[in-house]
Structures are given as structure tokens and as C-alpha cells.
N, C-alpha and C positions, 0 to 999 in steps of 0.2 A: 694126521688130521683128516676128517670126514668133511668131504664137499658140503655147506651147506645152503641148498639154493633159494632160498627169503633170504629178503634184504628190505630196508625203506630206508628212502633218504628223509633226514630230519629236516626239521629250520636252522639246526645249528649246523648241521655239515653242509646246508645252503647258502651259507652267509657269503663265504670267501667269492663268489660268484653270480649275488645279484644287486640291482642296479641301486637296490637302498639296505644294505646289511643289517641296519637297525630295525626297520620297517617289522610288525609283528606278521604271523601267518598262521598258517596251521600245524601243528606238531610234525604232520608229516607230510611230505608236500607229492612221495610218490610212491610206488611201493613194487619192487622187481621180484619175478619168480625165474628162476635162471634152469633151462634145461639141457644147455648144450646144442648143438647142431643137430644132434638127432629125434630130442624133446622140441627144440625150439624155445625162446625164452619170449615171456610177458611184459608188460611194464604198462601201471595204471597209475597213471597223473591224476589230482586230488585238480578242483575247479577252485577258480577265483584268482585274484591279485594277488599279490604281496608289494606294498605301496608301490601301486599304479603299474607293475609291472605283471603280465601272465605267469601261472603257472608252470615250471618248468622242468626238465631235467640239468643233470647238472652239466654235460656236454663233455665232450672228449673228443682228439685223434686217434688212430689205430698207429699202434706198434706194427712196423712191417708194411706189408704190400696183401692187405687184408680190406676185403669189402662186405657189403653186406645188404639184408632188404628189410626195410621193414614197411611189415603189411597195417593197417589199420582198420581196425575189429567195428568200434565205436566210439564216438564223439567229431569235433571238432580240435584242427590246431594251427597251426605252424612251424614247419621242420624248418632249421635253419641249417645251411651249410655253408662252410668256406675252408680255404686251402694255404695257407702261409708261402709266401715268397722262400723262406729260408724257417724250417724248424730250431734252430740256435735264435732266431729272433720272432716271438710271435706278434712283435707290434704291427709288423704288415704281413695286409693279407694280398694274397693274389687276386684271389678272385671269393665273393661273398653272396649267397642266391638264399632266398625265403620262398617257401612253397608251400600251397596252405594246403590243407588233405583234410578229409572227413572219413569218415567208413568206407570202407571198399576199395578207398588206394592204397595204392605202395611206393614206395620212394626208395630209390635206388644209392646208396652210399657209396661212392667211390675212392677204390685205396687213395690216404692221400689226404680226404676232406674229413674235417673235424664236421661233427652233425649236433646239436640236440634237441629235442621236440617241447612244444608250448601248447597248452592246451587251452584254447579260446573262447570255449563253449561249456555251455549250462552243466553238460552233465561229465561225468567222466572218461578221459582220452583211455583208450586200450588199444595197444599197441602188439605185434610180435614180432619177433626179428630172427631172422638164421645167426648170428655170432655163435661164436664157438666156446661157449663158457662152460668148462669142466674138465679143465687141469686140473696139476698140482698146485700152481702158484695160482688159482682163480678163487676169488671170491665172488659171492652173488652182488657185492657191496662195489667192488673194484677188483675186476677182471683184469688179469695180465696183460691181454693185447689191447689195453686201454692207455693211454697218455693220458690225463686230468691236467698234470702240473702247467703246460703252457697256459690253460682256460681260467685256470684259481691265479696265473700271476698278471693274468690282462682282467681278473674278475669280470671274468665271461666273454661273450661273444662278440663281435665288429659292435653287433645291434642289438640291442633290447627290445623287446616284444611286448609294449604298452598297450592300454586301455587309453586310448579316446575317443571321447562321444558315442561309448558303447563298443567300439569297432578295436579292433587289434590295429598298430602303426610300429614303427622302426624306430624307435631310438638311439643316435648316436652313442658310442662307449667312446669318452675319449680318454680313454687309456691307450687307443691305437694310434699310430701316429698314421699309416697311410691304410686306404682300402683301392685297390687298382682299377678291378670288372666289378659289378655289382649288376642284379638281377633282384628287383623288390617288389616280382614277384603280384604288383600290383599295390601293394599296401602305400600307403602315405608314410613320408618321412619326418617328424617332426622335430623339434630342438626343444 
């Protein structure tokens, strides 16, 4: 089988991980060009809600003792990261931080920390990251050194990344039972 590196995630493979599964959105909410460590890979998040909630990717941990950077080209967001007490259970986390980024930063991913980006702003998030997508077992869709399953069985992350009064805020996920450190990064936490 030939690497093929497009990929978009739909609304339907968004469901299992956002904060209203029913809520309509846009066909496709993002759309990945996967080049490998020595191409470098893309990822361009589509703008707006999906009831009340940002634009998002669909979030992961890293398989192994694997990190990574990603840079960002244009738009606005919010990268979200957090780290689980124990991988056999992902309802606590250890430690949970939001970090807003626009063009020109990079946000550093550490083995360890599950991450995924939210796009908060008018126009489209453009992203690039060093990950190493271009195995055998790699898809542009769902890369090998990716874990998804903890993120789809807690449908999604500590927090959510809503729209109020215009402005991006934190939403509790209470699927999780405990959050330890948290770091938010500035934004407001709302219920």
C-alpha cells in the first residue's frame, strides 16, 4: 500500500470528541497534508463553532517517548495540553495548560502530553509540525505514533474551548473525574 499523505477530518469522525455530538458544523472541520520529518506536515483548521464550541482538531497522545513542535504559519487558537496520572486510566489528569498562539509561535509538545489545537479566530489556523508521519503503519488520517482511543473514550479533552461574549473560555468535560495542576493560560473558566 502507497503512503497517501491528504487527509480531512469530517463532522462525522468529529463526533466521538466534541462537547455536543449532535450540534451541525461543517463537512470538514480540518484538513492534514502529512510529509514526514523531512517534508514536515500541515494541518489547516476550518473557522467557527460547532455548537458553542471552537473549531478543533481531533487531539491525541504519542505512542512512545516521542515529541514534537509545532510552528504556526497563520490565524489564531488555542493549543491545549495535558499529561494523565496513569495511561490505563485517562479520567485523571496530572497536569492540564492552554496556550493561546497566533502566527509566528511554536509550541513545544512534550513526550508524554496528549495536545490538540483550536482555532479561535476569523480566518484559518495553519499549522506545521516535525512528527514523523511516513511509515508502513502511517496514515495521513491516523498516524501510528498517535493514541486517539483515551481522547474518543473521555470525548475529548479536561476542557472545551468555547465562545463566550465573542472571546474563547474553558469548559469543564465532566467525563474526567480529577484535573491536579492546571495552567489556563489566562482564559476564563466557565460552567
Amino acid at each position: 500500500m502507497t503512503f497517501e499523505p491528504y487527509a480531512a477530518r469530517t463532522q462525522e469522525k468529529m463526533a466521538d470528541v466534541l462537547l455536543d455530538p449532535s450540534a451541525s458544523g461543517p463537512s470538514i472541520h480540518y484538513y492534514m497534508i502529512r510529509g514526514g520529518k523531512n517534508k514536515r506536515n500541515i494541518t489547516v483548521l476550518e473557522t467557527g463553532t460547532v455548537g458553542g464550541e471552537y473549531i478543533k482538531t481531533y487531539g491525541h497522545y504519542h505512542i512512545g517517548n516521542l515529541d514534537e513542535t509545532y510552528w504556526f504559519v497563520s490565524g489564531e487558537g488555542v493549543v491545549l495540553q495535558q499529561k494523565l496520572v496513569d495511561s490505563s486510566d485517562p479520567s485523571v489528569v496530572e497536569e492540564f495548560k492552554a496556550i493561546n498562539v497566533k502566527a509566528g509561535d511554536s509550541v513545544y509538545m512534550p513526550p508524554g502530553y496528549g495536545h490538540l489545537m483550536t482555532n479561535t479566530g476569523a480566518t484559518w489556523l495553519v499549522l506545521v509540525d516535525d512528527s514523523p508521519v511516513e511509515g508502513p503503519d502511517d496514515s495521513a488520517s491516523m498516524p501510528g505514533h498517535a493514541d486517539y482511543e483515551a481522547v474518543k473514550k473521555m470525548h475529548g479533552f479536561a476542557y472545551y474551548v468555547v465562545e463566550r461574549n465573542g472571546a474563547p473560555a474553558l469548559l469543564p468535560n465532566k467525563n474526567y473525574k480529577e484535573v491536579r495542576k492546571t495552567d489556563f493560560g489566562g482564559l476564563l473558566v466557565v460552567e
